[in-house]
C-alpha positions in Angstrom: 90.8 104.5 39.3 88.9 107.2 37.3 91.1 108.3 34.0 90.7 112.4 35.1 92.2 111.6 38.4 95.4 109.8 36.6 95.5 112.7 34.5 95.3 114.6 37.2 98.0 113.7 38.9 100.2 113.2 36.0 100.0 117.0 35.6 100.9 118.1 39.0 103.6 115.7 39.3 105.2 117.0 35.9 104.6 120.7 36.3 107.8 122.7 37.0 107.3 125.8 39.2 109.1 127.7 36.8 106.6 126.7 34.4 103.6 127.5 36.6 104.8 130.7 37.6 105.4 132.1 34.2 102.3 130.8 32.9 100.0 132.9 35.2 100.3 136.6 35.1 99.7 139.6 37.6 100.4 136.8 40.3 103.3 136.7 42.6 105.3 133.7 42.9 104.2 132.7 46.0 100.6 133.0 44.8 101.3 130.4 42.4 102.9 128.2 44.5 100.6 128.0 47.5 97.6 127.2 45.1 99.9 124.1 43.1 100.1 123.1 46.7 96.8 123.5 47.5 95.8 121.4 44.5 98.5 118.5 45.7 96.2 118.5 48.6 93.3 118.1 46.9 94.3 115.5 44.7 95.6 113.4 48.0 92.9 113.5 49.4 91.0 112.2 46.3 93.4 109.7 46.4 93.2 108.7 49.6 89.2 108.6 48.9 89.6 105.7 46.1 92.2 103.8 48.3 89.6 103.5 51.2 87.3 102.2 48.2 90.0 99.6 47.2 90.7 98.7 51.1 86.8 97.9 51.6 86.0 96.2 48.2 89.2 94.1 49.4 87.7 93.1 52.8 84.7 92.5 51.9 85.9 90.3 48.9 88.6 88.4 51.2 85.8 88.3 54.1 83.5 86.5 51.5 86.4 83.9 50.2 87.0 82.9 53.6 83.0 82.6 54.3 82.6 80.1 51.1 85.9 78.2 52.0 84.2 77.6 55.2 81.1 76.8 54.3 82.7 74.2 51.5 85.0 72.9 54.2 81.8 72.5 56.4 79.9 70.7 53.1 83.0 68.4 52.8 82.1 66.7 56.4 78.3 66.6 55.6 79.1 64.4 52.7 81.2 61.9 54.3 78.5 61.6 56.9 76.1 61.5 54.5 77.9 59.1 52.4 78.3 56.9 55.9 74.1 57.2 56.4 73.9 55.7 52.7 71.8 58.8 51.7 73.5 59.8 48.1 70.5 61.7 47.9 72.1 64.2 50.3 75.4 63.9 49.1 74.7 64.8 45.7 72.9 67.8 47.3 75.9 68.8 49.1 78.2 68.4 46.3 76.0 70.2 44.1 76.4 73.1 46.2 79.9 72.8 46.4 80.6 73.0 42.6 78.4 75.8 43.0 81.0 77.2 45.7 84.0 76.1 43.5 82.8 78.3 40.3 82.5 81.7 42.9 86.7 81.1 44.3 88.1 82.0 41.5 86.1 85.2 40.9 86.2 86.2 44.5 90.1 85.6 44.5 90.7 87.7 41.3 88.4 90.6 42.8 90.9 90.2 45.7 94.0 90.3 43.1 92.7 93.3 41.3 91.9 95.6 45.0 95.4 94.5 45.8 97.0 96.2 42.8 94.6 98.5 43.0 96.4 99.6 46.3 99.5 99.2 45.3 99.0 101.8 42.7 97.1 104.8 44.4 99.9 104.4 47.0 102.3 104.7 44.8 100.6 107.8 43.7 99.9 109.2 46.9 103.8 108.9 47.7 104.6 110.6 44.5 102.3 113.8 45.3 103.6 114.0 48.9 107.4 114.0 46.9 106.3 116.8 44.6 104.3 119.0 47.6 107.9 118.3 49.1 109.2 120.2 46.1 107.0 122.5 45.9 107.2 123.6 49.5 111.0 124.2 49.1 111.0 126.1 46.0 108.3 127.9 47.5 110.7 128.9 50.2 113.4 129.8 47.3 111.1 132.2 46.3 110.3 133.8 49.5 114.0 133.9 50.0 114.9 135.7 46.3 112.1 138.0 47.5 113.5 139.0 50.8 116.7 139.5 49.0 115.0 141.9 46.5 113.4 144.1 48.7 116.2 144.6 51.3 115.2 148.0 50.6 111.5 147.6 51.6 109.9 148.4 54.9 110.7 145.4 57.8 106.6 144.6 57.3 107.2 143.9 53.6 110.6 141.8 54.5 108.5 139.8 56.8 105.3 139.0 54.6 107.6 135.9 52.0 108.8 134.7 55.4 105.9 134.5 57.2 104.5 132.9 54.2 106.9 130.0 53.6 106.0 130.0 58.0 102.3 128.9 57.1 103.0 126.7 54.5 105.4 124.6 57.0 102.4 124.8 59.7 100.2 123.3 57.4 102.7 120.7 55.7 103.2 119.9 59.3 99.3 119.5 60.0 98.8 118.2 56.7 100.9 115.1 57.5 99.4 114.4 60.6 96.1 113.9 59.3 97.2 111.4 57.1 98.9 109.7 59.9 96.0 109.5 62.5 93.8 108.2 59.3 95.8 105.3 58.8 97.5 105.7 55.3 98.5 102.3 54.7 102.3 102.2 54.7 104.7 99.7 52.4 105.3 98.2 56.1 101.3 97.5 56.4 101.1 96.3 52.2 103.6 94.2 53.2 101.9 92.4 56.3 98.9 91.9 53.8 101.3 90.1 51.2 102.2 87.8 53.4 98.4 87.4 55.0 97.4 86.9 51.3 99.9 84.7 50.9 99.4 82.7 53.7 95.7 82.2 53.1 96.8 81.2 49.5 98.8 77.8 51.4 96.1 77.4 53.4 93.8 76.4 50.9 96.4 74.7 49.0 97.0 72.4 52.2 93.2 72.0 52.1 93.3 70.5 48.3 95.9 68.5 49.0 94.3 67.4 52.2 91.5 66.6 50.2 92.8 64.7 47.4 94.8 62.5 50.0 91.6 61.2 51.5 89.7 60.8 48.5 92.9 58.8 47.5 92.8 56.6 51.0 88.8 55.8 50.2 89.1 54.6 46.7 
């Protein structure tokens, strides 16, 4: 993930309101808040950008491991045929390809590794912004209430203004979240399911070897 984008986030997630609000002047609290929230927003969705990235690099990585497994598998049984035929020509054709095959795996399966953790980390980060814009939203509406508090003495249009402000912000929290769930954030439920699908292709190959070496062992 790009090293401004850490940064980034690193900054939003450690900035105190307090902080924010005294550091900007001839703006109101609420002012300051709504654009820190903003920004959240912005960085999630920068986020959510690279973890699309990482999904696709992953599938197309995974999709290419299991199209050379295949193909080796299918090179396997053209070599004992071969082999049958007495034509070592083609056999030593076929296993040349094969050790070609064998060299990509473990390249393909690292790429694989690295998307995975690659994942694992922009949704960690993506959880940690949606905690802070969670913060953010309810000091936000500490702020609107101080104000309403202040100006008891104020017209009922000024009263109304923080509320109706800390009113907007829940809207769009509200439509905000939804968006992320009709895109299909990946949850730790779905990261999970693709542990256990790694992890199950990862057997399956090992059952291959072992497969393997146990007929090579019953023709010697």
């Amino acid at each position: 993930m790009k090293e401004g984008l850490v940064k980034r986030i690193s900054r939003l997630i450690s900035a105190s309101a307090n902080a924010l609000v005294d550091s900007v002047e001839n703006a109101t609290p609420q002012m300051v808040m709504e654009q820190a929230i903003r920004e959240i927003d912005d960085a999630i969705a920068e986020v959510r950008d690279q973890l699309g990235k990482a999904e696709a690099a992953k599938y197309l990585s995974s999709k290419t491991l299991n199209s050379e497994n295949n193909r080796h598998s299918a090179l396997a049984e053209q070599i004992d045929i071969a082999v049958k035929e007495n034509r070592d020509d083609l056999a030593e054709v076929a296993i040349a390809k094969q050790m070609d095959i064998e060299a990509q795996l473990p390249v393909l399966e690292k790429a694989i590794a690295e998307a995975d953790a690659e994942i694992s980390e922009l949704n960690a980060y993506i959880s940690a912004l949606q905690g802070k814009k969670r913060d953010m939203r309810e000091q936000l509406r500490e702020f609107a209430k101080a104000s309403d508090h202040v100006s008891n003495g104020a017209s009922g249009e000024e009263r109304g203004s923080s509320r109706t402000t800390a009113d907007k912000v829940d809207h769009a929290e509200g439509a905000f979240n939804r968006v992320l769930e009709n895109a299909g954030v990946p949850t730790a439920q779905s990261n999970a399911d693709a542990s256990k699908l790694a992890e199950l292709e990862e057997l399956a190959r090992s059952n291959r070897i072992k497969e393997r070496l146990a007929k090579i062992k019953s023709e010697a």
